[in-house]
C-alpha positions as CSV (number, residue, x, y, z in Angstrom):
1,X,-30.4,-41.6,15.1
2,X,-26.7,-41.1,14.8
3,X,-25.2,-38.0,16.9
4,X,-23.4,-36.8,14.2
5,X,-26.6,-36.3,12.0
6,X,-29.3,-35.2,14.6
7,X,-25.6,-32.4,15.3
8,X,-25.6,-31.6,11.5
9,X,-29.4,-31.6,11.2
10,X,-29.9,-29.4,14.8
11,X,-27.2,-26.9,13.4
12,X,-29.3,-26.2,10.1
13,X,-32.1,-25.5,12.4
14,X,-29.7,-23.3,14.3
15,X,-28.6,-21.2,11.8
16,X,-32.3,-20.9,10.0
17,X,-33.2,-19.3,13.8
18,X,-30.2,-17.0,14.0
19,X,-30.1,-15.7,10.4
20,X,-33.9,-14.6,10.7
21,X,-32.9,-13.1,14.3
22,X,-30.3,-11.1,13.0
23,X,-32.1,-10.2,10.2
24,X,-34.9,-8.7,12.1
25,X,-33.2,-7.7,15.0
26,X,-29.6,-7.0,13.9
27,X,-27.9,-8.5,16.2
28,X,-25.4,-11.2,15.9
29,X,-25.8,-14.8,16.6
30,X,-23.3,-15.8,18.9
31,X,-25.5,-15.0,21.7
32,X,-27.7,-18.0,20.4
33,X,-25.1,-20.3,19.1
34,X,-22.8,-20.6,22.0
35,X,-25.4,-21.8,24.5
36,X,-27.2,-23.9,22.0
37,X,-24.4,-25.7,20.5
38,X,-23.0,-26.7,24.1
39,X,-26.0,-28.7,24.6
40,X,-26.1,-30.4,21.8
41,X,-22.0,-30.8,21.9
42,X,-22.4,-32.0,25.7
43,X,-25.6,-34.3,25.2
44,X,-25.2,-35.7,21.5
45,X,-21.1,-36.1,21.3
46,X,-20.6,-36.7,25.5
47,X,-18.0,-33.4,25.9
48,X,-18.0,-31.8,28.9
49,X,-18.4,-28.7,30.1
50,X,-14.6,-28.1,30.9
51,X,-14.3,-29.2,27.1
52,X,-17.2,-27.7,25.1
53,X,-16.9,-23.9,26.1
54,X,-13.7,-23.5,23.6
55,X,-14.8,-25.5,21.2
56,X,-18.6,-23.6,20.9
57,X,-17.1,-20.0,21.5
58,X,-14.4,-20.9,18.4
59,X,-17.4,-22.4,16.2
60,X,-19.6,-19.8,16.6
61,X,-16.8,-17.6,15.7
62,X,-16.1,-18.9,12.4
63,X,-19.5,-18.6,11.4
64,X,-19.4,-15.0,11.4
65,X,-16.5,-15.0,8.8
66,X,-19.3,-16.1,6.1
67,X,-22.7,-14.1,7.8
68,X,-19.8,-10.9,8.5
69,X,-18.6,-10.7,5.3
70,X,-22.3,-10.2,3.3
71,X,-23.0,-7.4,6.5
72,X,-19.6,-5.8,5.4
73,X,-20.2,-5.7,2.3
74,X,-23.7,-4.1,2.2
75,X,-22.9,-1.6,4.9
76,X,-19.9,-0.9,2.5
77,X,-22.1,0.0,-0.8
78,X,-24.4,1.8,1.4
79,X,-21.6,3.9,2.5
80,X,-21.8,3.5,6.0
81,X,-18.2,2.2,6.4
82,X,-15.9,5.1,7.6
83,X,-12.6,4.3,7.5
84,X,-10.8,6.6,10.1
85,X,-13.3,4.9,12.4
86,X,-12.7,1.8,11.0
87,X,-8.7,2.0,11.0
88,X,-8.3,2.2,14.5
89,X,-11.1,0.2,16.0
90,X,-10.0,-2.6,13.4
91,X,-6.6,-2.1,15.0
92,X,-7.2,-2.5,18.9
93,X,-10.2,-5.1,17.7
94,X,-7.3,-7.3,15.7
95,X,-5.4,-7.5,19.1
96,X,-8.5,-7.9,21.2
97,X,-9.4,-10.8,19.7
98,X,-6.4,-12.6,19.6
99,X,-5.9,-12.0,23.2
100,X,-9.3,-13.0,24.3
101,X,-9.2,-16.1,22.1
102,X,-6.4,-16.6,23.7
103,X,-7.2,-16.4,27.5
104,X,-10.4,-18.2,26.7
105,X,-8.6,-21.3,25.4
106,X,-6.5,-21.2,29.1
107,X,-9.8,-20.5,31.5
108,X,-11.0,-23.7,32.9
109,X,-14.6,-24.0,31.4
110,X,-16.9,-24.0,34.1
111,X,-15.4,-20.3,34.5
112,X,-15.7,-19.5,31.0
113,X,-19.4,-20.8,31.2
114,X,-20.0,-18.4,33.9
115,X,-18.0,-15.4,32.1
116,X,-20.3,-16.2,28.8
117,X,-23.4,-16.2,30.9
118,X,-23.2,-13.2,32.8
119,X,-21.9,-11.3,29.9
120,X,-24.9,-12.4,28.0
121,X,-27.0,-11.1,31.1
122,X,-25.6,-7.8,30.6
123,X,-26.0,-7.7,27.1
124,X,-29.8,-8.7,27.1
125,X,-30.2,-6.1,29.9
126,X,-28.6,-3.4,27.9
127,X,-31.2,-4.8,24.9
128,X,-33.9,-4.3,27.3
129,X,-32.9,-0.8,28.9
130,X,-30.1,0.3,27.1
131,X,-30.4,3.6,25.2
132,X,-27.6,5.2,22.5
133,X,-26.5,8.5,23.8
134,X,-23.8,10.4,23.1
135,X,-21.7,12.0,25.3
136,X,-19.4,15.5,24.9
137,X,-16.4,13.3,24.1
138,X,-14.9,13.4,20.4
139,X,-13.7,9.9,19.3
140,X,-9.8,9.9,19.2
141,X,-7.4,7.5,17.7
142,X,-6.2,6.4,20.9
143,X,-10.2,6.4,22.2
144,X,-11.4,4.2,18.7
145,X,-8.4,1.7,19.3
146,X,-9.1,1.4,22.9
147,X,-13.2,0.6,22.4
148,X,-12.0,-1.8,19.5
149,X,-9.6,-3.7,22.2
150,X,-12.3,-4.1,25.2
151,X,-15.0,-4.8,22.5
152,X,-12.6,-7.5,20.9
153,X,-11.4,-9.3,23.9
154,X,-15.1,-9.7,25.1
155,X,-16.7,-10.8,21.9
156,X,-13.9,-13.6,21.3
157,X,-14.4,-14.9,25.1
158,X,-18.3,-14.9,24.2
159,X,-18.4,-16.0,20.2
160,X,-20.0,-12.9,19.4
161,X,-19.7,-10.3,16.1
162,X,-19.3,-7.6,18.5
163,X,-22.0,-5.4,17.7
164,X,-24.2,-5.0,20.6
165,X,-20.7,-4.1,22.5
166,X,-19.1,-1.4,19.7
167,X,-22.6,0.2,18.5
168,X,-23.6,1.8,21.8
169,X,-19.6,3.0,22.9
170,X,-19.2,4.5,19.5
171,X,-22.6,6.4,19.7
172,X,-21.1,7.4,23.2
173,X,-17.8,9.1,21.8
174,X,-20.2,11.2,19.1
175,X,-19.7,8.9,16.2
176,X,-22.7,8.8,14.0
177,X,-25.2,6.1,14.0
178,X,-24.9,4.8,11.0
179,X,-21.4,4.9,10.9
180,X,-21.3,3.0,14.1
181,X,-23.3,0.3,12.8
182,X,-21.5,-0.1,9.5
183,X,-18.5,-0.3,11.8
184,X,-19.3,-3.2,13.8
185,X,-20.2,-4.8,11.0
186,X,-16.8,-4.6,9.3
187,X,-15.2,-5.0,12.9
188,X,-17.2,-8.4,13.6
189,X,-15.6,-9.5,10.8
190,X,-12.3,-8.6,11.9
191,X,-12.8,-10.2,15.3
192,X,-13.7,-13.4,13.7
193,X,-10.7,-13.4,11.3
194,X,-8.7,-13.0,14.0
195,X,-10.6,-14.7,17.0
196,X,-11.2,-17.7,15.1
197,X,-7.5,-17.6,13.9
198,X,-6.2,-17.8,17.4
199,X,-8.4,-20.3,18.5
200,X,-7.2,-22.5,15.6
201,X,-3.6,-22.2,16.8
202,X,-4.5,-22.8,20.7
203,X,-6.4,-25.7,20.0
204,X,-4.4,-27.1,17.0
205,X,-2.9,-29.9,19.4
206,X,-5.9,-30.6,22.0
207,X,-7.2,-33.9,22.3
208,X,-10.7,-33.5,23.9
209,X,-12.1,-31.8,20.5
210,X,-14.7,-33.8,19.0
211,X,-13.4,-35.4,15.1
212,X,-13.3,-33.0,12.5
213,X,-12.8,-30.2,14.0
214,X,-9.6,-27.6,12.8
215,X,-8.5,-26.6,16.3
216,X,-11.3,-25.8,18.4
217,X,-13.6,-25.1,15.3
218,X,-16.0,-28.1,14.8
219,X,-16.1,-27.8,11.1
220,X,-19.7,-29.7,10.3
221,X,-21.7,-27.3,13.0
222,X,-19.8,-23.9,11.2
223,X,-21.2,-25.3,7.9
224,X,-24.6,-26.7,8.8
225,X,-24.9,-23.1,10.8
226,X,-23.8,-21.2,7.9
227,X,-25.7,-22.8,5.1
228,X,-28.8,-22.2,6.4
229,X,-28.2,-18.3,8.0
230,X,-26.6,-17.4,4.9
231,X,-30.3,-17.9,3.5
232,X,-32.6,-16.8,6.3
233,X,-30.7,-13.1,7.2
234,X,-32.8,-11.8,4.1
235,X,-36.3,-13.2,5.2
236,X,-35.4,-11.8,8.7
237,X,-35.0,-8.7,7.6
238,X,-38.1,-8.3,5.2
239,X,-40.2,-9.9,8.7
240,X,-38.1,-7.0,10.3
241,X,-40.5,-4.9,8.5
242,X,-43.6,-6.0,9.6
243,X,-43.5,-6.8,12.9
244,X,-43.3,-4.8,16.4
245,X,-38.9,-5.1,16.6
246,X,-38.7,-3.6,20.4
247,X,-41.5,-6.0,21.6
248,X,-39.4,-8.9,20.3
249,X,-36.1,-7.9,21.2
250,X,-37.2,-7.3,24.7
251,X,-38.3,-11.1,24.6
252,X,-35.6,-12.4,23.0
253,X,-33.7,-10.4,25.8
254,X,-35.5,-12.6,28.4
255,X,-34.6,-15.6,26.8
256,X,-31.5,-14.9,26.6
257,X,-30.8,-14.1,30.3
258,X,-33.0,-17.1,31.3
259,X,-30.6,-19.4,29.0
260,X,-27.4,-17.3,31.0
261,X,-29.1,-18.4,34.1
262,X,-29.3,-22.2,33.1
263,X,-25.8,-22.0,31.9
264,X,-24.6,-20.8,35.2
265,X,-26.9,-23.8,36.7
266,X,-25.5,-26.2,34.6
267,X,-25.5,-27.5,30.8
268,X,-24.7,-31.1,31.5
């Protein structure tokens, strides 16, 4: 079979897999997409790992434009969207992102593998372990624009919405729960806007990214990813309903850092 089809036809499996995660689970699908779609770009279209990182971190990226802006959207009818909060965590998540996308698209992949990996490790661990408490510290504007700055530099090195990162720091600086999570949901927007922007203009002259791609965006994976995930986000969340949600976050947990650990092994 051609690469290009089993890449389009593998990426509507992707993004049937990651809407029904993040439906269920709530959590954004970068974790999923990164790793996945630098095996597929490294064994189906012969990049390398040096190459692939950028181009997989920036893809997954753009994909939360489409899956971010429904999130926003609903948390914003449901009224969870505060927008002192919102403001200045948008603010330092705007120049996060740009940044990160920035020093990602200079870090030599193999190190930007490793970076993703252990990242993902911590992440997966804080899944597992991780409990929202909140401490006696009251959320300034200087506090909210410095969370939404560390939050957006990591999630554009790792492709991510930024939600497992900004839920748990906002609870921590006494910022309801709800409010957190309608947050990150408007804030992983933002860090794809501007993540995905920035990426676009590192990568607008490279010449190791595979055809059709806008930068470092491969533009067939975004839309096979987000044709399907558009779909599937609603029947995750009705299966949400049903089934045990810690039991399977904790497993997708361990997935997840045994995928990190492979990463760090080696993709190619």
């Amino acid at each position: 079979m051609d690469p290009f089809v089993v890449i389009i036809v593998s990426c509507l499996i992707l993004g049937s897999v990651v809407g029904i995660l993040a439906g269920m689970l709530g959590i954004g699908g970068g974790l999923i997409i990164v790793p996945a779609l630098s095996y597929l770009l490294v064994h189906f279209m012969g990049m390398t790992t040096e190459t692939v990182m950028p181009v997989a971190i920036a893809t997954s990226l753009s994909t939360i434009i489409f899956t971010g802006t429904s999130s926003a959207l609903a948390h914003y009818k449901l009224g969870n969207i505060q927008r002192y909060i919102v403001l200045y965590t948008g603010l330092g998540i705007a120049f996060g992102a740009i940044a990160g996308a920035q020093v990602a698209s200079h870090m030599s992949g193999e190190l930007l593998k490793d970076v993703f990996a252990v990242l993902v490790i911590l992440i997966a661990l804080q899944m597992i372990f991780g409990k929202q408490k909140a401490s006696d510290n009251e959320a300034s504007k200087g506090t909210l624009a410095a969370v939404g700055g560390t939050a957006g530099i990591l999630s554009a090195l790792m492709g991510i919405g930024g939600g497992a990162l900004l839920v748990p720091a906002l609870v921590w600086f006494r910022v309801n729960i709800r409010a957190a999570i309608g947050c990150a949901a408007f804030c992983g927007l933002v860090i794809a806007v501007f993540g995905t922007t920035s990426f676009v203009i590192a990568g607008w002259n490279a010449i190791d990214v595979p055809e059709h791609s806008l930068g470092y965006v491969y533009l067939p994976a975004t839309a096979g990813i987000v044709a399907t995930s558009m779909f599937t986000a609603n029947i995750g969340a009705k299966l949400g309903q049903r089934v045990n949600v810690r039991v399977l976050k904790a497993m997708l947990a361990c997935l997840l850092v045994l995928v990190s650990i492979r990463m760090i092994l080696g993709i190619e």
